[in-house]
mmCIF file as gemmi writes it, N, C-alpha and C atoms, coordinates in Angstrom:
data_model
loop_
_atom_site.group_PDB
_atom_site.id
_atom_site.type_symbol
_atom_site.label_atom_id
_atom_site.label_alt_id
_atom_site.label_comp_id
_atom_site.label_asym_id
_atom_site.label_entity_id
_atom_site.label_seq_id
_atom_site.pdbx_PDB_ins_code
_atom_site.Cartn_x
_atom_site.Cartn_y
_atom_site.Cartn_z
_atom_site.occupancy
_atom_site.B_iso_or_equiv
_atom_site.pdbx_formal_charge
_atom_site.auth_seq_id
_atom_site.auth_asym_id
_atom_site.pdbx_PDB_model_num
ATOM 1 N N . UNK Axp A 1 ? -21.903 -8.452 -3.911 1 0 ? 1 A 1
ATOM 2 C CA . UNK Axp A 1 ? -21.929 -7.298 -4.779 1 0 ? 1 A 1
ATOM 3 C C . UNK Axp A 1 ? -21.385 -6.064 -4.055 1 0 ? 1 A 1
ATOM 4 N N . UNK Axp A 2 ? -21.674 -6.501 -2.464 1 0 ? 2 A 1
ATOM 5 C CA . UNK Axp A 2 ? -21.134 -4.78 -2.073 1 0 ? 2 A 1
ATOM 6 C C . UNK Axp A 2 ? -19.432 -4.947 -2.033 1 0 ? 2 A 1
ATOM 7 N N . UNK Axp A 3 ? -18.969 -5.966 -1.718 1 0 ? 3 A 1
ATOM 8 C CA . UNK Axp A 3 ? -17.643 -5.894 -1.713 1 0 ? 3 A 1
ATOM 9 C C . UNK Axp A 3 ? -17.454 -5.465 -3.403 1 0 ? 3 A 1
ATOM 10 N N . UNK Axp A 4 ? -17.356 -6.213 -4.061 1 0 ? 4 A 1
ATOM 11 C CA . UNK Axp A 4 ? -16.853 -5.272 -5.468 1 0 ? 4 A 1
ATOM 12 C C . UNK Axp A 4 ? -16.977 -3.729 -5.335 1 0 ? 4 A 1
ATOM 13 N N . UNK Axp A 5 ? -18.007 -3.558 -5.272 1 0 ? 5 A 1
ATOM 14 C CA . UNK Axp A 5 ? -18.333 -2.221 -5.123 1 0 ? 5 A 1
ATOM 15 C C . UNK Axp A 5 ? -17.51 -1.596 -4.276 1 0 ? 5 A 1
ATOM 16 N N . UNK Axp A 6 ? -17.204 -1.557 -2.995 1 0 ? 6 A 1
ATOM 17 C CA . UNK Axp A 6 ? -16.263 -1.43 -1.696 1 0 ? 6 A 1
ATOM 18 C C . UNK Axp A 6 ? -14.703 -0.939 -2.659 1 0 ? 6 A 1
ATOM 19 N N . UNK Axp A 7 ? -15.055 -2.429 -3.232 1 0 ? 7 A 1
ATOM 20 C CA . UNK Axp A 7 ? -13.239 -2.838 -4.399 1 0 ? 7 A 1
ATOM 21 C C . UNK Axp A 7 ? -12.975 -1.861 -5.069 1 0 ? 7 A 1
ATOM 22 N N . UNK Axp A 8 ? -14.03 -1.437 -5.677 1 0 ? 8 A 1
ATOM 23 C CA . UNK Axp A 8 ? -13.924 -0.376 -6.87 1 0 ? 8 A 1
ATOM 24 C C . UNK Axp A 8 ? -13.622 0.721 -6.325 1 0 ? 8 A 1
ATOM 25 N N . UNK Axp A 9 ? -14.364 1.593 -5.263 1 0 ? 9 A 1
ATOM 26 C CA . UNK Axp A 9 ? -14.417 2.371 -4.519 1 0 ? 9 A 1
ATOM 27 C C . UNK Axp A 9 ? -12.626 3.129 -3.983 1 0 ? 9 A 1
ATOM 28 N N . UNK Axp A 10 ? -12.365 1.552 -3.655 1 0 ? 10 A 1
ATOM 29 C CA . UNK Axp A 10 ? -10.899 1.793 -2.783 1 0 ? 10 A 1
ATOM 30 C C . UNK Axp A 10 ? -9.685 1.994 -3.708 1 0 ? 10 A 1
ATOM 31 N N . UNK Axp A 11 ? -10.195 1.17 -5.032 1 0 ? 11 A 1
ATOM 32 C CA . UNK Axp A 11 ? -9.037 1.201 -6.239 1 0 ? 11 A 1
ATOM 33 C C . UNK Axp A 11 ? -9.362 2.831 -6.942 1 0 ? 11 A 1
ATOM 34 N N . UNK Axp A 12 ? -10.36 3.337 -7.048 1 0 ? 12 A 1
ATOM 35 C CA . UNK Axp A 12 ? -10.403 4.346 -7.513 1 0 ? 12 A 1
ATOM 36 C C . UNK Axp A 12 ? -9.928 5.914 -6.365 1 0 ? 12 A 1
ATOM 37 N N . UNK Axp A 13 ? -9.905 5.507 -5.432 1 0 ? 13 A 1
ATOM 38 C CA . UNK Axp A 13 ? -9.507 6.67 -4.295 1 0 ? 13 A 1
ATOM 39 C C . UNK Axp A 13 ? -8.311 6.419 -4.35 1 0 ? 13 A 1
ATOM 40 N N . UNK Axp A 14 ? -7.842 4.872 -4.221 1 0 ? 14 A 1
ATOM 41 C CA . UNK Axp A 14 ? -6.031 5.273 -3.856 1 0 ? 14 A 1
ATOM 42 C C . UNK Axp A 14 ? -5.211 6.155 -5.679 1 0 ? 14 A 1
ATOM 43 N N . UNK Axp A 15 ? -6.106 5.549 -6.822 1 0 ? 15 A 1
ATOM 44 C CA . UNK Axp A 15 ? -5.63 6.486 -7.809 1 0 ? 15 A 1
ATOM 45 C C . UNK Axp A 15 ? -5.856 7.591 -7.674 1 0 ? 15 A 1
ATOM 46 N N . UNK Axp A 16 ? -6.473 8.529 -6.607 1 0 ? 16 A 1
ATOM 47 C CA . UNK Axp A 16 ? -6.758 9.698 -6.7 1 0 ? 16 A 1
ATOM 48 C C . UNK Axp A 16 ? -5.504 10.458 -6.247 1 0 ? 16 A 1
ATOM 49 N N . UNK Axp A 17 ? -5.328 9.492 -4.965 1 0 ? 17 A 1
ATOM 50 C CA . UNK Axp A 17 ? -4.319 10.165 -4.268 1 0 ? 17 A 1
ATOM 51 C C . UNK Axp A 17 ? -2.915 10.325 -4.626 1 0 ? 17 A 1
ATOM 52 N N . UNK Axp A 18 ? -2.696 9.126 -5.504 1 0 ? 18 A 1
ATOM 53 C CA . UNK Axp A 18 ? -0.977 9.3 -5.835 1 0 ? 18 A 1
ATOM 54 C C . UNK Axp A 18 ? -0.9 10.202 -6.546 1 0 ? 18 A 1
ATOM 55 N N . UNK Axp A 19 ? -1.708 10.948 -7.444 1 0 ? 19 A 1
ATOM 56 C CA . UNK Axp A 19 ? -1.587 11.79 -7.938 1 0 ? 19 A 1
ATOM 57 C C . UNK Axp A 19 ? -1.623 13.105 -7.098 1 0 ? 19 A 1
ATOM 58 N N . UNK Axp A 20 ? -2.069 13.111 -6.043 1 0 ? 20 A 1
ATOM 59 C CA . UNK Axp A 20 ? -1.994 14.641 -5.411 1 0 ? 20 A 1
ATOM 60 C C . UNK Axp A 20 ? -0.469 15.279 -5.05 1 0 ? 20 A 1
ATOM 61 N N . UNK Axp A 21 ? -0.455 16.425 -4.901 1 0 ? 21 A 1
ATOM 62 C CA . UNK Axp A 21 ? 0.761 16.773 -4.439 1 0 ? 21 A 1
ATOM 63 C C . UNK Axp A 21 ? 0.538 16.937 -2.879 1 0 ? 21 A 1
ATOM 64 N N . UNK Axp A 22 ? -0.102 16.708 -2.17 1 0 ? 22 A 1
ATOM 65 C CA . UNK Axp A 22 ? -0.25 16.735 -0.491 1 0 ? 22 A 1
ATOM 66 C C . UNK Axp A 22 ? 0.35 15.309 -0.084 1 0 ? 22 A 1
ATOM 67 N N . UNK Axp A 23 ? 0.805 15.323 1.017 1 0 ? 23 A 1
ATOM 68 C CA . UNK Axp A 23 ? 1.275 13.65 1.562 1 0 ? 23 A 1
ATOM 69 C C . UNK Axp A 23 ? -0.272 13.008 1.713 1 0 ? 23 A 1
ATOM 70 N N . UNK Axp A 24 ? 0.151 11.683 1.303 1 0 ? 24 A 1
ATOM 71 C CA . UNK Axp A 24 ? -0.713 11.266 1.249 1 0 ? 24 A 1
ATOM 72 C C . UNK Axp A 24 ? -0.226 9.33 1.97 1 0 ? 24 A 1
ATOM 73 N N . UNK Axp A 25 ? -1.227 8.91 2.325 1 0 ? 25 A 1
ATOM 74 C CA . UNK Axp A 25 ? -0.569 7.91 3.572 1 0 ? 25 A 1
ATOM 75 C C . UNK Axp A 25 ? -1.358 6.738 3.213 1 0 ? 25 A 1
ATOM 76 N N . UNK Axp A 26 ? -0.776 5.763 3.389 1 0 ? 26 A 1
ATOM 77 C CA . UNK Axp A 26 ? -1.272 3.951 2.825 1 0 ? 26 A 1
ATOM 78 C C . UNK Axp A 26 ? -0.974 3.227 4.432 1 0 ? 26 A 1
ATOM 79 N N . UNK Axp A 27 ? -1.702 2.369 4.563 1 0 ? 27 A 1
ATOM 80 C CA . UNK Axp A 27 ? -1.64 1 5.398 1 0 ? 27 A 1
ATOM 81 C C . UNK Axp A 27 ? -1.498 0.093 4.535 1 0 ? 27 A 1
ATOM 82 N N . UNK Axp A 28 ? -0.499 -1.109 5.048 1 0 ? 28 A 1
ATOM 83 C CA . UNK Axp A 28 ? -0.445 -2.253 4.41 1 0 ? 28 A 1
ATOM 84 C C . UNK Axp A 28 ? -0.495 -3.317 5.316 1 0 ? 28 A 1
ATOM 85 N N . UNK Axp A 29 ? -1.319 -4.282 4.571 1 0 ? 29 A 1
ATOM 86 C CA . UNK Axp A 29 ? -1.987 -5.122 6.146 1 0 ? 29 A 1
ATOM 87 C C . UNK Axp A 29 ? -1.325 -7.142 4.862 1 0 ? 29 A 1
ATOM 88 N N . UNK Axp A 30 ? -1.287 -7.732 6.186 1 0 ? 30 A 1
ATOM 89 C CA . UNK Axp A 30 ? -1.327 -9.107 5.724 1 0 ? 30 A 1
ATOM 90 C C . UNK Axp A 30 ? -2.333 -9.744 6.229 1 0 ? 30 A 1
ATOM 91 N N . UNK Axp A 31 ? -3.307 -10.62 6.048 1 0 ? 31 A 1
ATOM 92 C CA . UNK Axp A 31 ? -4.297 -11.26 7.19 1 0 ? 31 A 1
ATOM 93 C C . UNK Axp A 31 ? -4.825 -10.293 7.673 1 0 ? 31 A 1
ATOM 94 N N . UNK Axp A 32 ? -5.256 -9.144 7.692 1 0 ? 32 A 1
ATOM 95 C CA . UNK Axp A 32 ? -5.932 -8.685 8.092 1 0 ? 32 A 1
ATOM 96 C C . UNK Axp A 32 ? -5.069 -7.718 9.265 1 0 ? 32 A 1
ATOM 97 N N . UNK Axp A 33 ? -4.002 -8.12 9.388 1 0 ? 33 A 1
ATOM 98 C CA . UNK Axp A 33 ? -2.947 -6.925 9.945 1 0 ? 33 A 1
ATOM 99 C C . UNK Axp A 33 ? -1.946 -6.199 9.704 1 0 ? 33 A 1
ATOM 100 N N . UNK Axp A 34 ? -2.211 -4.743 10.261 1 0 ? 34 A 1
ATOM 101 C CA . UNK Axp A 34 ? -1.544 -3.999 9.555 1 0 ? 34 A 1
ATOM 102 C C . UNK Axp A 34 ? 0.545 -4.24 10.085 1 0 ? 34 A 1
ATOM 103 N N . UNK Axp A 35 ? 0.872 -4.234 9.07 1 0 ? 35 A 1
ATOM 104 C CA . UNK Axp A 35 ? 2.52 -4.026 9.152 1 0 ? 35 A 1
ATOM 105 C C . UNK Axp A 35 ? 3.296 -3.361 8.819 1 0 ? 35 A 1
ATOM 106 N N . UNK Axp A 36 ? 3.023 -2.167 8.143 1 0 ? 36 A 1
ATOM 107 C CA . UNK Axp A 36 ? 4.105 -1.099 7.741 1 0 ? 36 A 1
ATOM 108 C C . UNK Axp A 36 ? 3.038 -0.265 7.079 1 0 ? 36 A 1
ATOM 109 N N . UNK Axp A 37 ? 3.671 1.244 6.165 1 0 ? 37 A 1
ATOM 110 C CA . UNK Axp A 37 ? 2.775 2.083 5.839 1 0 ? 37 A 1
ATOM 111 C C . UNK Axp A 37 ? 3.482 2.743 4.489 1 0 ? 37 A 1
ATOM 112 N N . UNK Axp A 38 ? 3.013 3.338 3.933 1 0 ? 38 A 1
ATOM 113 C CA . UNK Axp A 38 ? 3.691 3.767 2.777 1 0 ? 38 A 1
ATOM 114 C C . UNK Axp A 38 ? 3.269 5.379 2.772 1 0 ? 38 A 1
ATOM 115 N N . UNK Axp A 39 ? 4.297 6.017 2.877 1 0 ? 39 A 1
ATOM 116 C CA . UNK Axp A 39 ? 3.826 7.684 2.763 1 0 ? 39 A 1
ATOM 117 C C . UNK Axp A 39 ? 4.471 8.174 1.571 1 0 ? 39 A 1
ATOM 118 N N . UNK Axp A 40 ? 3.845 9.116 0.645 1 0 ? 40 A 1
ATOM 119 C CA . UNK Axp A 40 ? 3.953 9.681 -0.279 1 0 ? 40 A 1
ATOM 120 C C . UNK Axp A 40 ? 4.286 11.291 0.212 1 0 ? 40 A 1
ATOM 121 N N . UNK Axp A 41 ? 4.891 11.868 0.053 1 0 ? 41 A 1
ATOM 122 C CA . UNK Axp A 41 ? 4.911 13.425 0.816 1 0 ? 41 A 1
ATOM 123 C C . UNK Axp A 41 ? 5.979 14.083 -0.275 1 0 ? 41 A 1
ATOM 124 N N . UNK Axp A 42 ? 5.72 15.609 -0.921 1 0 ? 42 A 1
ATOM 125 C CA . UNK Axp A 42 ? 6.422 16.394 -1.66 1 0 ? 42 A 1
ATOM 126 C C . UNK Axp A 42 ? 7.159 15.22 -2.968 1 0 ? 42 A 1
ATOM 127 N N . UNK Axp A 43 ? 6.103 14.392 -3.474 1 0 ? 43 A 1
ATOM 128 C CA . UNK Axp A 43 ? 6.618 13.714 -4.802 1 0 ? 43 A 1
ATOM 129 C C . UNK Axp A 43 ? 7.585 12.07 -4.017 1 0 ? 43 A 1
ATOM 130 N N . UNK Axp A 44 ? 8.158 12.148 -3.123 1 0 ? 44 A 1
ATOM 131 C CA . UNK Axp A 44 ? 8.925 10.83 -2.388 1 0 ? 44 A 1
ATOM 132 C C . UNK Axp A 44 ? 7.921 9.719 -1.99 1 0 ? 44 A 1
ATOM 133 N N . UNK Axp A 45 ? 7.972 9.073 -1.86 1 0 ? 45 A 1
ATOM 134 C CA . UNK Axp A 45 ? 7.492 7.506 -0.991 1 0 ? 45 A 1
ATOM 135 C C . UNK Axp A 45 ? 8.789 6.366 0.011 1 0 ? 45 A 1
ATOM 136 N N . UNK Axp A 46 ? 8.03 6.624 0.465 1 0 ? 46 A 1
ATOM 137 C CA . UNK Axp A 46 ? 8.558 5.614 1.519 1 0 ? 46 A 1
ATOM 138 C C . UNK Axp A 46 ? 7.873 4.633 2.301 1 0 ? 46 A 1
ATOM 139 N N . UNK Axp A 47 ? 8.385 3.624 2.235 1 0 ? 47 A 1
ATOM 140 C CA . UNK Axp A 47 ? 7.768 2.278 3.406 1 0 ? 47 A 1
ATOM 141 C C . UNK Axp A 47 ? 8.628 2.379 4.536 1 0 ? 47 A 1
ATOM 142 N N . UNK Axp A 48 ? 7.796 2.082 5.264 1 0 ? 48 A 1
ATOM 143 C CA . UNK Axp A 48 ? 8.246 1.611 7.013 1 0 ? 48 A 1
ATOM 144 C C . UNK Axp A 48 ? 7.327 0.498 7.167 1 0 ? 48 A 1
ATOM 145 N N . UNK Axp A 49 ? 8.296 -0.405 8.123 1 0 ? 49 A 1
ATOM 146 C CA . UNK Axp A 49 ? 7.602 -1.628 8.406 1 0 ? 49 A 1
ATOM 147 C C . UNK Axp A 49 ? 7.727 -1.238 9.887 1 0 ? 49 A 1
ATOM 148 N N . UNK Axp A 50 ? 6.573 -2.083 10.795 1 0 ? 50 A 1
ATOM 149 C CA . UNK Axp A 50 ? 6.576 -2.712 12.03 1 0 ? 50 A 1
ATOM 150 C C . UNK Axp A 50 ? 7.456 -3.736 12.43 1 0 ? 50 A 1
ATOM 151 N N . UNK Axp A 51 ? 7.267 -3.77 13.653 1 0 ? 51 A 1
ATOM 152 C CA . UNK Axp A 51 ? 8.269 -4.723 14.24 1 0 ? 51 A 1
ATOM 153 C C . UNK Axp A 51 ? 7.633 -6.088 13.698 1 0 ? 51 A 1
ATOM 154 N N . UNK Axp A 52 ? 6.587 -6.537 13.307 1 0 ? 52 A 1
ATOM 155 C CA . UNK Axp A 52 ? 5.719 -7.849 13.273 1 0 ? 52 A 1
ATOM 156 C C . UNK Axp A 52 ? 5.925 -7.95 11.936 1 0 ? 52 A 1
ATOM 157 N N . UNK Axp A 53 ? 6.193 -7.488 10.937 1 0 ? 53 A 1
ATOM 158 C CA . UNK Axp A 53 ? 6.391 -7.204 9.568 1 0 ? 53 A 1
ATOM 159 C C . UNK Axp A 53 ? 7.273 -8.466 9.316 1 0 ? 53 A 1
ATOM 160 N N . UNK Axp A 54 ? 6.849 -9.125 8.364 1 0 ? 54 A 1
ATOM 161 C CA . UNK Axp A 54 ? 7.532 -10.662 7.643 1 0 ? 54 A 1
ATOM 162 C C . UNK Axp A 54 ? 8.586 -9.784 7.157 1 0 ? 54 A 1
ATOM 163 N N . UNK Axp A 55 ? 10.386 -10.459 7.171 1 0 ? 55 A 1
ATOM 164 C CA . UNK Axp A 55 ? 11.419 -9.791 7.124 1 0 ? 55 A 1
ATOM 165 C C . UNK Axp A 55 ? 11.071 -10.132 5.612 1 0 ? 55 A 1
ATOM 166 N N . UNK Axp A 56 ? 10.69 -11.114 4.118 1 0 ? 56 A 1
ATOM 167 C CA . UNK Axp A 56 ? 10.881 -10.545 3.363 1 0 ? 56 A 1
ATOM 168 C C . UNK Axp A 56 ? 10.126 -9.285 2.6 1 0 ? 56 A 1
ATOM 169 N N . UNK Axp A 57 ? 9.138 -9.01 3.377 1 0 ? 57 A 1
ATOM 170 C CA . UNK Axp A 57 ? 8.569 -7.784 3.22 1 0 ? 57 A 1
ATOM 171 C C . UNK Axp A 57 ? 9.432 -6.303 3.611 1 0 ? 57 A 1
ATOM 172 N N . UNK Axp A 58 ? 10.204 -6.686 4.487 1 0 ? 58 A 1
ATOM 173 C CA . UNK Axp A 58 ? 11.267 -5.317 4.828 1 0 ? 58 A 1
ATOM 174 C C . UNK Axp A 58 ? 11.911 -5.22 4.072 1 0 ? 58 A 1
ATOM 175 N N . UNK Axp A 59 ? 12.526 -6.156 3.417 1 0 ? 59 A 1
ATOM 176 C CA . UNK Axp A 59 ? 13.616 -6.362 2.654 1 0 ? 59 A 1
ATOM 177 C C . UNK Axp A 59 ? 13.417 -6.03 1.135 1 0 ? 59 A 1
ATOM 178 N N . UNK Axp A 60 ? 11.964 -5.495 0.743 1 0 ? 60 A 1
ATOM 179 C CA . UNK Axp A 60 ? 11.874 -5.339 -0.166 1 0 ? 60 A 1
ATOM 180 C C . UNK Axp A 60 ? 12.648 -3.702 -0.657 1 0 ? 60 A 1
ATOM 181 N N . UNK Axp A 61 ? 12.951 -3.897 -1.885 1 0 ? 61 A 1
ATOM 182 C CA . UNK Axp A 61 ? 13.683 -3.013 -2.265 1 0 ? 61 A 1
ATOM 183 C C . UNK Axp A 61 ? 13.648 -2.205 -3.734 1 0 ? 61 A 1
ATOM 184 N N . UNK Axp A 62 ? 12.324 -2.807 -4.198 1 0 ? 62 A 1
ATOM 185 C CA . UNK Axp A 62 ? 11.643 -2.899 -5.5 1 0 ? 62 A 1
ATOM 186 C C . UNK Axp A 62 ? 11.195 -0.865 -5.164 1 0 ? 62 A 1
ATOM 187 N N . UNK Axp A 63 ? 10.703 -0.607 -6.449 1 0 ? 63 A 1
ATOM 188 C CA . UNK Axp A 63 ? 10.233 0.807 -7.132 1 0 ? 63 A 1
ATOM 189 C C . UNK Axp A 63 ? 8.805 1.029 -6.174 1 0 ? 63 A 1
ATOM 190 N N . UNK Axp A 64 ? 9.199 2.542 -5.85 1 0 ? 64 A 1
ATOM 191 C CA . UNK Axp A 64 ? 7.987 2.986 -5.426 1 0 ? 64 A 1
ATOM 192 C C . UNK Axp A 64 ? 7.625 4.309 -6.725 1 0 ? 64 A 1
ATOM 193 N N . UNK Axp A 65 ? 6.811 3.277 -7.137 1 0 ? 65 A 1
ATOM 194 C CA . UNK Axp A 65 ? 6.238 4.786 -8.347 1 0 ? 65 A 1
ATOM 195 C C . UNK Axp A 65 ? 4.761 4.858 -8.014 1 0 ? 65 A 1
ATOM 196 N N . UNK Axp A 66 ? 4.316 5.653 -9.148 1 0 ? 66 A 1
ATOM 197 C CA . UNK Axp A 66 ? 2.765 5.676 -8.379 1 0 ? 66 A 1
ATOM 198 C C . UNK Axp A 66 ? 2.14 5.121 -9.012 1 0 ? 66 A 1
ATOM 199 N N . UNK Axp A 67 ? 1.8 3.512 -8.898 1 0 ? 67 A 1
ATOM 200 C CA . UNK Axp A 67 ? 0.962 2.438 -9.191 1 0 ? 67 A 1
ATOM 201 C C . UNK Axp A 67 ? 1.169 1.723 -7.604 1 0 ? 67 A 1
ATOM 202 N N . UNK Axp A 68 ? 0.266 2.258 -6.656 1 0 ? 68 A 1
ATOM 203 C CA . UNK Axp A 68 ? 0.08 1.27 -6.127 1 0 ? 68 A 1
ATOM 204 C C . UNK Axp A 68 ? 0.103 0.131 -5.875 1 0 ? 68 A 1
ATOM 205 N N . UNK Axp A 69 ? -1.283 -0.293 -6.495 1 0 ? 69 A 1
ATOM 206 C CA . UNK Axp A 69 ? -1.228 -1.56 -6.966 1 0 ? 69 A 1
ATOM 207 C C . UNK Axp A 69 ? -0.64 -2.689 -7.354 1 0 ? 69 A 1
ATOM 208 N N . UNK Axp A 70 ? 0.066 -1.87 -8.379 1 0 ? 70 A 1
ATOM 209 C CA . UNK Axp A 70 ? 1.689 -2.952 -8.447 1 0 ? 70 A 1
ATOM 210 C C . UNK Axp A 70 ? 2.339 -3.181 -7.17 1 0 ? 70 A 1
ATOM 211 N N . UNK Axp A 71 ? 2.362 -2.584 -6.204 1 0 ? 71 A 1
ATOM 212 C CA . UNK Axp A 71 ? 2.967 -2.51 -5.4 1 0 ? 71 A 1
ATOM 213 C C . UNK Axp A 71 ? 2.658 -3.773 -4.303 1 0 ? 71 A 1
ATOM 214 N N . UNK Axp A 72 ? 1.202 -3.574 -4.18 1 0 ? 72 A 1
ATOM 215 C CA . UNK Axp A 72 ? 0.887 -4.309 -3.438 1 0 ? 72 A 1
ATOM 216 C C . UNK Axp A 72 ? 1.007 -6.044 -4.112 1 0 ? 72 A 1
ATOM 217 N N . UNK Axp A 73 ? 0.603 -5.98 -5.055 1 0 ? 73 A 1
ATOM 218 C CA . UNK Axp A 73 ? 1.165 -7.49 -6.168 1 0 ? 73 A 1
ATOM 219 C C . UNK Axp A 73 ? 2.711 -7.635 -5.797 1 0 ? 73 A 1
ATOM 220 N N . UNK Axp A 74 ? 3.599 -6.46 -5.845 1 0 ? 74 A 1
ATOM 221 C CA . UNK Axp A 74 ? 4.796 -7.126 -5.842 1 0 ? 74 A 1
ATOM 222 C C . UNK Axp A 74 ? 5.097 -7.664 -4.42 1 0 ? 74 A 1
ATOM 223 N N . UNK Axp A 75 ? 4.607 -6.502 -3.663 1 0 ? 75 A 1
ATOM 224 C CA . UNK Axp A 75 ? 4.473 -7.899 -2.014 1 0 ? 75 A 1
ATOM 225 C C . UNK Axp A 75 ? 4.156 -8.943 -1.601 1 0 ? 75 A 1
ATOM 226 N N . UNK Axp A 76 ? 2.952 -8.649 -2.017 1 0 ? 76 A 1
ATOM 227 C CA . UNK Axp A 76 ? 1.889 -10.324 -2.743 1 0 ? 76 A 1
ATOM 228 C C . UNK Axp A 76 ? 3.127 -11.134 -2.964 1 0 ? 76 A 1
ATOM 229 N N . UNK Axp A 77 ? 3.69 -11.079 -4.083 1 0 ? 77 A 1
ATOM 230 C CA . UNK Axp A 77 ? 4.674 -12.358 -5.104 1 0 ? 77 A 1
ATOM 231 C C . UNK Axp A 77 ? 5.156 -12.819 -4.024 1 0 ? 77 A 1
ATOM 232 N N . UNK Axp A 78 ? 6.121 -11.504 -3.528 1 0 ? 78 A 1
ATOM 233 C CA . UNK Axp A 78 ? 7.595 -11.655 -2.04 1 0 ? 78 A 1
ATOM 234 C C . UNK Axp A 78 ? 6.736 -12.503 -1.088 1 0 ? 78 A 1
ATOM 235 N N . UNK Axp A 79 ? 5.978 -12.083 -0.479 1 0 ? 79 A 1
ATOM 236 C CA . UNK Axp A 79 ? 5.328 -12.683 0.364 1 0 ? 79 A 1
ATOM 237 C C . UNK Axp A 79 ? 4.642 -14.157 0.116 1 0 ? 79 A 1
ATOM 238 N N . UNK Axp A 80 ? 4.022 -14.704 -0.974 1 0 ? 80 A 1
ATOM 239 C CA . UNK Axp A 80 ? 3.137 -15.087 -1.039 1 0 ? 80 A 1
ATOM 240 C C . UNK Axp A 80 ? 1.538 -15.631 -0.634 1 0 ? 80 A 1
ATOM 241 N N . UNK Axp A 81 ? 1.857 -14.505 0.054 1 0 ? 81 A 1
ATOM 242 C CA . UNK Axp A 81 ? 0.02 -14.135 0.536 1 0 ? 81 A 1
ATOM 243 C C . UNK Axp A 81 ? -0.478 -12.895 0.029 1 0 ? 81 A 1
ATOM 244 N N . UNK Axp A 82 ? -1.63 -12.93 0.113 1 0 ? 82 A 1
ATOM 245 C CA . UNK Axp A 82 ? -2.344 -11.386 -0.491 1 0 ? 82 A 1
ATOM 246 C C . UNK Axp A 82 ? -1.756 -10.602 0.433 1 0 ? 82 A 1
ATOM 247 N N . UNK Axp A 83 ? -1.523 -9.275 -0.061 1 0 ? 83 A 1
ATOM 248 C CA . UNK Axp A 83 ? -1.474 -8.044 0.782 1 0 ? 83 A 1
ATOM 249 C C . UNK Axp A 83 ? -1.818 -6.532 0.193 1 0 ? 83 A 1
ATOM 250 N N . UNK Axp A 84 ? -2.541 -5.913 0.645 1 0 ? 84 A 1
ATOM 251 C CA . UNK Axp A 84 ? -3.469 -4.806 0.598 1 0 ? 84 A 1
ATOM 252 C C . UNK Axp A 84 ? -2.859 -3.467 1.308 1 0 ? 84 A 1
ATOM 253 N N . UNK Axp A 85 ? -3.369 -2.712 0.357 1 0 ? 85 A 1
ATOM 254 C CA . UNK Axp A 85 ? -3.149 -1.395 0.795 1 0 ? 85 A 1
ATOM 255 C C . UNK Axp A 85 ? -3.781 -0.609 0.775 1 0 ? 85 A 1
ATOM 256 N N . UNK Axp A 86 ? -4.376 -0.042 1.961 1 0 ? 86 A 1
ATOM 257 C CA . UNK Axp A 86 ? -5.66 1.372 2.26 1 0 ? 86 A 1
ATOM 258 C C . UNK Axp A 86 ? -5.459 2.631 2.527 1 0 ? 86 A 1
ATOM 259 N N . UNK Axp A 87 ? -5.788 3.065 1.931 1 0 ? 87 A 1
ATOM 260 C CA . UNK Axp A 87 ? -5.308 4.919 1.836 1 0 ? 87 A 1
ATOM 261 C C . UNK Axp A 87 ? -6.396 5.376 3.203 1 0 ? 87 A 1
ATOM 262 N N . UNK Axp A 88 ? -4.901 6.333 3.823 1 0 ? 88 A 1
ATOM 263 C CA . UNK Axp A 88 ? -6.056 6.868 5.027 1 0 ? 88 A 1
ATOM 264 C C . UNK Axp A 88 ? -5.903 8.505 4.466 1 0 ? 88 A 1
ATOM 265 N N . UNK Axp A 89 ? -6.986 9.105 5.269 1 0 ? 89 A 1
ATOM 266 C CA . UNK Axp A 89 ? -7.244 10.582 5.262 1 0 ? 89 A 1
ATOM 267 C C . UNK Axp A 89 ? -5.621 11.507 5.592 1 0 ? 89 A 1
ATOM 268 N N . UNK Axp A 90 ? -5.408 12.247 5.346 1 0 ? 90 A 1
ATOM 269 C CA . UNK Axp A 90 ? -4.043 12.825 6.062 1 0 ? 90 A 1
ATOM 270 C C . UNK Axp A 90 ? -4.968 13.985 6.068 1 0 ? 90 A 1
């Protein structure tokens, strides 16, 4: 029960943030490690990957709008493993 809760928690903060106009900053992890980051700053987004980053995850080239979520599904697909994204403090 606390993970849902946790779930809910994290899905409702990262909607907080795409909406802000301050940069606002994502981790994206596979397995439990992180590989690139997604920054939002003055309305733009951008991904950067790590050097450890699965190349079809770099290679992605798909829409950064502000649904998250989708986002992380569409890595998911590319990838086919789960992959997650956690909003940090800026």
């Amino acid at each position: 029960m606390l993970d849902l809760a946790s779930d809910i928690v994290a899905r409702a903060t990262r909607l907080l943030f795409v909406d802000r106009a301050e940069p606002a900053l994502w981790t994206i992890a596979v397995d439990g490690r992180v590989v690139g980051t997604l920054l939002c700053e003055a309305g733009v987004r951008r991904l950067a990957w790590f050097k450890e980053a699965d190349p079809r995850l770099a290679a992605y080239a798909g829409p950064l709008d502000d649904d998250v979520e989708a986002l992380a599904e569409a890595l998911a697909a590319r990838l086919g493993r789960p992959v997650s994204l956690e909003s940090l403090a800026t």
